[in-house]
N, C-alpha and C positions, 0 to 999 in steps of 0.2 A: 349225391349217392356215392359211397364210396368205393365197394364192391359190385360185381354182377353176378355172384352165386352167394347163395346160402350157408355152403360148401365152406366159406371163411370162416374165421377165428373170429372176425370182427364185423363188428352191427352190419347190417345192408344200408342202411339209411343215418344220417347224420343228423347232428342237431341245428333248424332251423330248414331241412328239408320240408316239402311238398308231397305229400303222398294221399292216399285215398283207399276205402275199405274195397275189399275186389270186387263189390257188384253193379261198383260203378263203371258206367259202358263208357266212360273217358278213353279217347284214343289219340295218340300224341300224331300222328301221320294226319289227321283230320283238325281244322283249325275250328269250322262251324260243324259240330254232331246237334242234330234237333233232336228235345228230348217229345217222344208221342206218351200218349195216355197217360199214364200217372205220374208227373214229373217230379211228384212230392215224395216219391219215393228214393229217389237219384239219394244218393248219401252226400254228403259232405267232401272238399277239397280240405286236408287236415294239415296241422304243421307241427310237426316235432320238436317238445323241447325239453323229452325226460327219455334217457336210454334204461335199461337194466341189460348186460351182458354176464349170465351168470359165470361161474368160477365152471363147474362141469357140463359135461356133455349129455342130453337125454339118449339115453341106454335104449331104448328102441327105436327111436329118430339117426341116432347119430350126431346129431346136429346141436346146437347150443338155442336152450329155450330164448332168445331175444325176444322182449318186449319195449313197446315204447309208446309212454305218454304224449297221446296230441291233443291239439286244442284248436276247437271252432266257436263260429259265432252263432245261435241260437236267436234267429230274426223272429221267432215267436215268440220268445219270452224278451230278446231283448239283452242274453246275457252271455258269456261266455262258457262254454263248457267243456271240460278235458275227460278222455278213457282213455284206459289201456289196452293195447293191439296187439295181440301176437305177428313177429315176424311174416308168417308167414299168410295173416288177414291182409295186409296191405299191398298194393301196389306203388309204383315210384309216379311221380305227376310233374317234378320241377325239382332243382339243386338248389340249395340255400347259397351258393353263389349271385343264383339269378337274381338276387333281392339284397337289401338291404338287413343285418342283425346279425353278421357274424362278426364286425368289429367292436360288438356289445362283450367278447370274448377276450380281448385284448385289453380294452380300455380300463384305467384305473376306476375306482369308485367316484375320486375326487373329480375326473375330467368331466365323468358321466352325468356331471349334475349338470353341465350345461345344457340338458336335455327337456329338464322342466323348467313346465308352460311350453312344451313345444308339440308339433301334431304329428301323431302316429296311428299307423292302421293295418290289422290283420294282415301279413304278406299273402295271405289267398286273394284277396280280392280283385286284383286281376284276372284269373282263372275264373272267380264266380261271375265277375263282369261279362267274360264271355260265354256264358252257358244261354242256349236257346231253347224254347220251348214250342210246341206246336197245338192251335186250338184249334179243330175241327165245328166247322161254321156249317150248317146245311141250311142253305138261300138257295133260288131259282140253279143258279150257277155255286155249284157245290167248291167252298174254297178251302184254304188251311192258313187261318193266321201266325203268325212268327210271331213270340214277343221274347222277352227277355227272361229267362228265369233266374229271380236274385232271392234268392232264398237263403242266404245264405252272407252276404255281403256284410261285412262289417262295416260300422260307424267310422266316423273320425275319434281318435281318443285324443288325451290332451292328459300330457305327463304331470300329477300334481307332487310326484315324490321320487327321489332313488332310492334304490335300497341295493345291499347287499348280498348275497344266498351266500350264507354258512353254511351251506351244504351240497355246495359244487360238485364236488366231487366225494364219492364215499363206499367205501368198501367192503361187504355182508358178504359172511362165510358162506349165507344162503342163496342171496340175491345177485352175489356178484357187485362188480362196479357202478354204479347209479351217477350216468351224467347229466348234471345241470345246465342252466343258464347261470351265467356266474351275475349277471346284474338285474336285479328287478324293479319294472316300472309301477308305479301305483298310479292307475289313469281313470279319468273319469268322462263319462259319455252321457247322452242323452236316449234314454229308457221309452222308446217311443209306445212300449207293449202297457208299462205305467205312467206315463206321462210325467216321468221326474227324473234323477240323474239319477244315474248307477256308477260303483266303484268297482275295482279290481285289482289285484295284484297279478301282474302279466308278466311272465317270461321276455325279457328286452329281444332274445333273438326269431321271436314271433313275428316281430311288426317290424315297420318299414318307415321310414322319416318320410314326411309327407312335406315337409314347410316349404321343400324348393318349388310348390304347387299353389302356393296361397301368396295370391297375387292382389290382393285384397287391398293393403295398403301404395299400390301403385299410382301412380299419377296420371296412367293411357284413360284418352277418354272414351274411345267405345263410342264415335260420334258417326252414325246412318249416313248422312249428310255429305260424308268426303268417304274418298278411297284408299287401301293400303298399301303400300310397297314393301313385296320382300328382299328386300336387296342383295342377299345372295342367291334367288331363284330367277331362273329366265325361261323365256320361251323359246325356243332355238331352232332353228330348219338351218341349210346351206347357203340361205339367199338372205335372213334375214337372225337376228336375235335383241330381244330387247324384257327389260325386267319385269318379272311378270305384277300385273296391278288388279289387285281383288275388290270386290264389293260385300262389304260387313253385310249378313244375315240375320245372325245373332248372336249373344255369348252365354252357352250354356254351363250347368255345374251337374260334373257327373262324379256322386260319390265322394271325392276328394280333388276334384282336377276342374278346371277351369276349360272350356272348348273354343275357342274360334270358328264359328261357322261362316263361310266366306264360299261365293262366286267366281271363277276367275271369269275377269271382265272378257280374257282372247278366247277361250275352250269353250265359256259358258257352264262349267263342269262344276256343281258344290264339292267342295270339301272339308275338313275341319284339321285344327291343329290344336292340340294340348297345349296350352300355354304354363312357362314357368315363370321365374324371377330372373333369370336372363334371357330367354326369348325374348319376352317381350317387349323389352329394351331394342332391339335390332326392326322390328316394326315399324316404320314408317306413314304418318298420316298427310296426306295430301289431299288440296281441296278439289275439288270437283273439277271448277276452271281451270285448275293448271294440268289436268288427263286430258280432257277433249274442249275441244273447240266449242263454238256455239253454235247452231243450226244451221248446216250450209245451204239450205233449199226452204223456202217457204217463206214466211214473216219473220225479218230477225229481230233483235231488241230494238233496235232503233225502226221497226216498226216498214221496211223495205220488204220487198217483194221480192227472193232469189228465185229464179227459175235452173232447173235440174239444165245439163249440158254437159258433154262430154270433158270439158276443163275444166267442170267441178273434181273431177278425179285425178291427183296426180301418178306417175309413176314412179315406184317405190316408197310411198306412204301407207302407212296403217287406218283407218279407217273405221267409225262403227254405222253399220247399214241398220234399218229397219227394211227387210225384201219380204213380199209376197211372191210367193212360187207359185207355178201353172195352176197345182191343187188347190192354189187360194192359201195355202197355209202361210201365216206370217209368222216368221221369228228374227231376234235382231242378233248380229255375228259381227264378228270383228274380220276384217278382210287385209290382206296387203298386195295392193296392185299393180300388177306386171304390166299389163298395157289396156290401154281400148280400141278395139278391136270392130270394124264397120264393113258391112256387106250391102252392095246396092238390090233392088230388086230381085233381080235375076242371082240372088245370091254368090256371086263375084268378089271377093276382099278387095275393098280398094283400103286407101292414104286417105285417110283426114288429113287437112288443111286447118292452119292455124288460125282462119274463117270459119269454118267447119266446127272446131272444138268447143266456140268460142258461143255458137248461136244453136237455142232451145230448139230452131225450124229443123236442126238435122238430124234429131233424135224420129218425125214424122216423115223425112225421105231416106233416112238410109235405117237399117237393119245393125243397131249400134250392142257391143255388148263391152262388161267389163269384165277380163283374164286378171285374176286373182286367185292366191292361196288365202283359202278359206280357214280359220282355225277353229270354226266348230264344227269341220270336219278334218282334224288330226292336221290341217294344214294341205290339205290336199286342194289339187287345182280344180278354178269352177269357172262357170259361165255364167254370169247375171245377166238381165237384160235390161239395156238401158233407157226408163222410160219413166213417165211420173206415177204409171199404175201399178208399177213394180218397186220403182226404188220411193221408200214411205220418209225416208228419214236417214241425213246423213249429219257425221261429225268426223270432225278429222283426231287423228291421234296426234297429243302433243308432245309427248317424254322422248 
């Protein structure tokens, strides 16, 4: 946006800006607005790619009539469509800095061909990505479901031609200056409303290079079976820090973008990562066996009997527990342990002995527990208690 009054000589809004009709209740201080009752009504996120600033002023305004051609995508029919806004219809929504198409302004005709067969898409869809909707559900217990409203979302396009606008820029004794997009793309999409492709001639500083998101031709294999490391993320407290190692969920495709959905193995926390064409590459697969150990307590492969004991736990190792809590609730967390910790009857701390540590009988005469930072609770310190009805399942951490 280039200005912040009307009041200027020069447009409010640029070409390749974000803007939107005013009765859309978009508010920039608010990340999630849910839309209620008729969400089909919400207008459209629009993008500028045609100004008019005329030569005079309107004699009762004062002000200089500005209009400007924007264009959206039309998820019901499937197609593209552009109007014209007066100035003073629109509000501002996002800076054609934020996005990708203003280097469509500088580039020669000839550079610009290296663009076709490449993938591009609406620079709104972001914005429509994040628009939410609310459906009011009347069941015993009266709720409000969240979904997504994409109404609006444009396709992947896929550049089958450049062209040139001969008529960039142009200057009517009526209309004033008329600014273009100086390059235009001829893209073709898939017409989901007919079931066949659709063409178009689209404004280059509309849309957005998507190719560093199609990860398609990569070689990651995306194998359930082993775990990932991100090598430049850790887990970090004062006492301990070590790289953090996730568990693949799934990989999903949203819109144009590739997801990582991943566990971390120490929080327990899901979360996702956008993958590109250099990310991915920094990703790391590691097998199974080489993150944790193999069963410290129970029947191991070779088919032995471990019994639980206070030297199955060392101090300052990581650890993944299976614990059942007083409430009975079982969940498995990753642990790193301070010490173990033993009270006789009469609840008195005493010394274990390297006798002691060593034999399952002491877990039945003394009152045993293990002091650990917990990190499926932000790393904060815990008390476990050390027994076979409690602790279900142990591995040790190996990285």
């Amino acid at each position: 946006m280039k200005q912040n009054s009307t009041n200027s000589n020069e447009p409010l809004y640029k070409l390749g800006d974000l803007v939107t009709y005013l009765t859309n209740p978009f508010l920039k201080s608010v990340n999630e607005l849910v839309l209620k009752a008729k969400s089909e009504y919400t207008p459209p996120v629009l993008v500028v790619f045609e100004i008019t600033n005329p030569k005079n002023f309107n004699e009762q305004t004062g002000k200089k009539d500005v209009q400007y051609n924007c264009i959206f995508f039309n998820s019901k029919t499937c197609l593209f469509e552009r109007k014209w806004f007066k100035e003073t219809e629109l509000k501002f929504v996002s800076d054609h800095e934020n996005g990708s198409g203003n280097e469509f302004e500088t580039i020669s005709l000839c550079d610009a061909q290296q663009y076709v067969n490449k993938k591009f898409i609406l620079k709104s869809v972001d914005v429509e990505l994040k628009k939410l909707k609310s459906n009011f559900e009347k069941t015993d217990n009266v709720k409000t479901k969240i979904t997504a409203h994409l109404d609006f979302v444009s396709p992947i396009l896929t550049v089958l031609e450049v062209l040139s606008n001969e008529n960039k820029k142009v200057f009517d004794n009526i209309t004033g200056t008329k600014l273009r997009s100086a390059i235009l793309f001829k893209c073709k999409w898939f017409n989901a409303t007919k079931q066949t492709f659709s063409e178009d001639l689209i404004p280059s500083n509309v849309l957005t290079n998507v190719e560093q998101f199609d990860i398609s031709k990569s070689e990651f294999s995306f194998d359930k079976d082993n775990y990932y490391l991100f090598p430049e993320s850790t887990v970090k407290d004062k006492v301990y820090e070590v790289q953090d190692i996730v568990e693949l969920l799934n990989i999903s495709f949203n819109t144009y973008y590739y997801e990582f959905v991943y566990k971390n193995i120490f929080t327990q926390k899901i979360n996702n990562m956008i993958l590109t064409q250099d990310n991915i590459s920094a990703i790391q697969e590691i097998p199974r066996e080489d993150v944790f150990s193999s069963e410290l307590i129970g029947i191991n492969p070779q088919r032995i009997f471990k019994q639980l004991t206070p030297s199955t736990f060392k101090k300052g190792a990581f650890y993944k527990i299976v614990y059942k809590d007083k409430m009975g609730k079982i969940t498995e967390r990753m642990i790193y342990v301070i010490d173990i910790i033993a009270f006789n009857k009469s609840f008195t701390k005493v010394t274990l002995t390297p006798t002691q540590r060593s034999k399952t009988q002491t877990l039945h005469d003394l009152h045993c527990y293990i002091e650990a930072y917990c990190l499926l609770r932000n790393g904060d310190k815990r008390h476990f208690i050390l027994n076979h009805e409690n602790i279900l399942s142990v591995k040790r951490f190996l990285l």
